[in-house]
N, C-alpha and C positions, 0 to 999 in steps of 0.2 A: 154318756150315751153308750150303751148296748148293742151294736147292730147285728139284726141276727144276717146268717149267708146261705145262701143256697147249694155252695159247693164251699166244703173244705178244703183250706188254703195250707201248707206248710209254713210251719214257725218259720223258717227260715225264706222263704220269700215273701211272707208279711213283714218280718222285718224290714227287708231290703227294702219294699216299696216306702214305708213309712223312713228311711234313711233319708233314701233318694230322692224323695217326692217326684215320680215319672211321671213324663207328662206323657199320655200314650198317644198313637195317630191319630188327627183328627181332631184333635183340640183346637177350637176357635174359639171359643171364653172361657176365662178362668178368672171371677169373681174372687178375692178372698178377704175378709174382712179383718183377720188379725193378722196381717200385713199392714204395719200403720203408713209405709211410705205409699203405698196404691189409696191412700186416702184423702182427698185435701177438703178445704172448704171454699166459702164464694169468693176469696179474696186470691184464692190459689196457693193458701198456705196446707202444706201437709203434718199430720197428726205429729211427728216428730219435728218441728218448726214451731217455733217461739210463736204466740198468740193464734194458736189454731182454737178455732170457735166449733165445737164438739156438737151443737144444733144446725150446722149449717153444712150440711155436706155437699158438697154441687157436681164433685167428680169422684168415681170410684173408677179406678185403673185396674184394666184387662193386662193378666196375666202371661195368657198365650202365646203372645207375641202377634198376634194378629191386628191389635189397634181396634180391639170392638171396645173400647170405652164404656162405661156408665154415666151420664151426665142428667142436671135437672139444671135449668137457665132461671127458674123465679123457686124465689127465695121462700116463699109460705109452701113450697112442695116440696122442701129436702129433709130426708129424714136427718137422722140424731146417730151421733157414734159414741156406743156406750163401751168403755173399758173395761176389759173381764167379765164381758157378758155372760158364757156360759166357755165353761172349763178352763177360766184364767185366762180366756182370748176376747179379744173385741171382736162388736157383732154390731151392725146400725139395723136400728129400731122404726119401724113408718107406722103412721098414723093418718086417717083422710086429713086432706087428698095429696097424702106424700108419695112418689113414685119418679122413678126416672126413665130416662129411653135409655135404649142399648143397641148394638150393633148396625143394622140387623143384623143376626147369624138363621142361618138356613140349615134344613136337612140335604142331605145328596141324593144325587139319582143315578150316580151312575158310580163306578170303580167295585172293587171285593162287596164290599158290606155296605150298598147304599142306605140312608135312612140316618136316623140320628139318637143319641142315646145323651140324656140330662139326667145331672146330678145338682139339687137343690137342700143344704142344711136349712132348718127352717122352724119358729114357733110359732104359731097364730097365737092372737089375742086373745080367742079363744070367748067371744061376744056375740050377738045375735048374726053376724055375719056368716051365710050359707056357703060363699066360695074360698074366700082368700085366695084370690089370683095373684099368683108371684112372677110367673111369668105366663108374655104373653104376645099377641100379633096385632097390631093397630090398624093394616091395612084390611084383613079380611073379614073382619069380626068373630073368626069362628075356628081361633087355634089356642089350648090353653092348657098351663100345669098348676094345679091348684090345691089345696087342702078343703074339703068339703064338711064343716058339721052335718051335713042330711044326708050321708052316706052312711048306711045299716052297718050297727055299731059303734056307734056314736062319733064317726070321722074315719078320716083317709087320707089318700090323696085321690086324684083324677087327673088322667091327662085327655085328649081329645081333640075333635073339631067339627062343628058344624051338628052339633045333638050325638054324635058316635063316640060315646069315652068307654075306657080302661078305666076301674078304677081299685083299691085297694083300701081295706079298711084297718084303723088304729087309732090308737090315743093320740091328736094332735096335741093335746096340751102341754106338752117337754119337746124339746127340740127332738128332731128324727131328721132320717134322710127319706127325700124322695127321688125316687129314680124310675125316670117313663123312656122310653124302647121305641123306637117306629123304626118297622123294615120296611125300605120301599118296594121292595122285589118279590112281598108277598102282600102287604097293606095293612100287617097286624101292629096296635097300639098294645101295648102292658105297661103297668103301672104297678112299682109294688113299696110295700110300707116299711123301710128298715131293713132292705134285702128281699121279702118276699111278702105273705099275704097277698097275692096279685092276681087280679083277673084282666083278661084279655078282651076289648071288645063291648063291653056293656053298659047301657042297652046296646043290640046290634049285634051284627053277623060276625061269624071268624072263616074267613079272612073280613078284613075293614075294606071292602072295598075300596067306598067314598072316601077314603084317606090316602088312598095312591095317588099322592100330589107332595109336590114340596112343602114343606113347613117350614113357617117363619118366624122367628120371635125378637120383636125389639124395644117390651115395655117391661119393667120390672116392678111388681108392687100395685099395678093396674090393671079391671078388669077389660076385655076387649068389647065389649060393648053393655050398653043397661045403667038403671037406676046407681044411684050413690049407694053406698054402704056396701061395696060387689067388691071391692080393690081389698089390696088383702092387706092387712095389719098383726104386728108384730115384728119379728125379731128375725131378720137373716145372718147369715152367717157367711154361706160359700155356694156359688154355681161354679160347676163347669158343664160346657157344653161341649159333643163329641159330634162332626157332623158325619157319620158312619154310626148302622148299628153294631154296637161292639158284641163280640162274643163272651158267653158266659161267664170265661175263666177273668178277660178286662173287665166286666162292669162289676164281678167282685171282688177284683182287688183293688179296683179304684174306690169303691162302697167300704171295702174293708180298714184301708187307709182313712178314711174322711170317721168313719166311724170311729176308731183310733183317736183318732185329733180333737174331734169338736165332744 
């Protein structure tokens, strides 16, 4: 992966970040799938553990230190952990109706930078499916970061809530990152594809009004409401989620690092 940036970063603190792996403020999940000990299966064996069943994933362990877990309790819902999925690292794979809960983790409302800033590695299947919902909100029906084939230009991402998205257009078919924005302090959503490509807000106004509220997200691989064939399939890699909109200079060195990696 290529990821383009929006702000040029110095050799020498792209390095460091990719050294260091920082975790910056406001990280409450950190997804990583080539991390084989944050992997186990239904018996509670982890991928470096003698007879780990690679079809059966049941827990994916949160990195942050927060304890927002990934978990799936029935056994025809867990995706697959494939070895050197993409750039020599492990990546789990979902297929209907694979998908697990998480957290919750919420956006902020109040401190510097309320609002919240996600980062999702990510392939779709790249099949008659219009959303591939990767993440998402179970309670409200109407909070969502997705990869869209009906997005002009044949794909994107989209994040959103309640009919109001940002969304962002690209080739889903290779893994990319997505990265969706919500300020609380002013209501705007962005969404952008690989670093940039990103619009703000559409359909809908700028500022997002109707989106000056907390966001919630605690399903992964699920869409938050509708027909079957709406959950998203393919290939993840890595979330993290920042509950603070981070400023320019963090979400591209965080973007810049992850692009680096995966």
């Amino acid at each position: 992966m290529n990821c383009k940036l929006s702000i040029v970063l110095t050799t020498t603190f792209c390095l460091g970040l990719l050294l260091t792996n920082p975790a910056w403020g406001g990280l409450t999940l950190w997804l990583d799938a080539s991390d084989p000990t944050t992997i186990l299966d239904g018996s509670g064996v982890a991928v470096t553990g003698g007879g780990f069943n690679p079809s059966d994933v049941a827990t994916w362990n949160d990195k942050s230190g927060q304890g927002n877990h990934a978990t799936q309790g029935t056994a025809a819902d867990r995706p697959t952990w494939v070895f050197g999925g993409q750039n020599s690292r492990d990546i789990l794979r979902w297929t209907e109706p694979q998908h697990m809960v998480v957290g919750p983790v919420v956006s902020s409302i109040t401190g510097t930078n309320p609002g919240m800033t996600a980062f999702l590695v990510v392939k779709s299947a790249g099949d008659d499916d219009d959303f591939y919902a990767w993440f998402s909100d179970s309670t409200n029906g109407g909070t969502f970061i997705n990869d869209r084939s009906d997005i002009s230009g044949g794909g994107g991402s989209a994040f959103g809530t309640r009919g109001v998205e940002a969304r962002s257009t690209g080739d889903i078919s290779d893994f990319h990152i997505v990265t969706v924005k919500y300020d609380f302090s002013t209501g705007v959503a962005t969404a952008l594809y690989n670093g940039d490509g990103h619009t703000s807000c559409a359909p809908g106004s700028i500022p997002c009004t109707n989106l000056d509220k907390t966001l919630t997200f605690d399903q992964i691989s699920k869409y938050h409401v509708g027909p079957p064939f709406i959950d998203a399939v393919g290939d993840l890699a890595e979330i993290q989620f920042f509950d603070e909109h981070l400023s320019a200079a963090a979400e591209n060195a965080v973007g810049f690092a992850l692009g680096q990696k995966w």
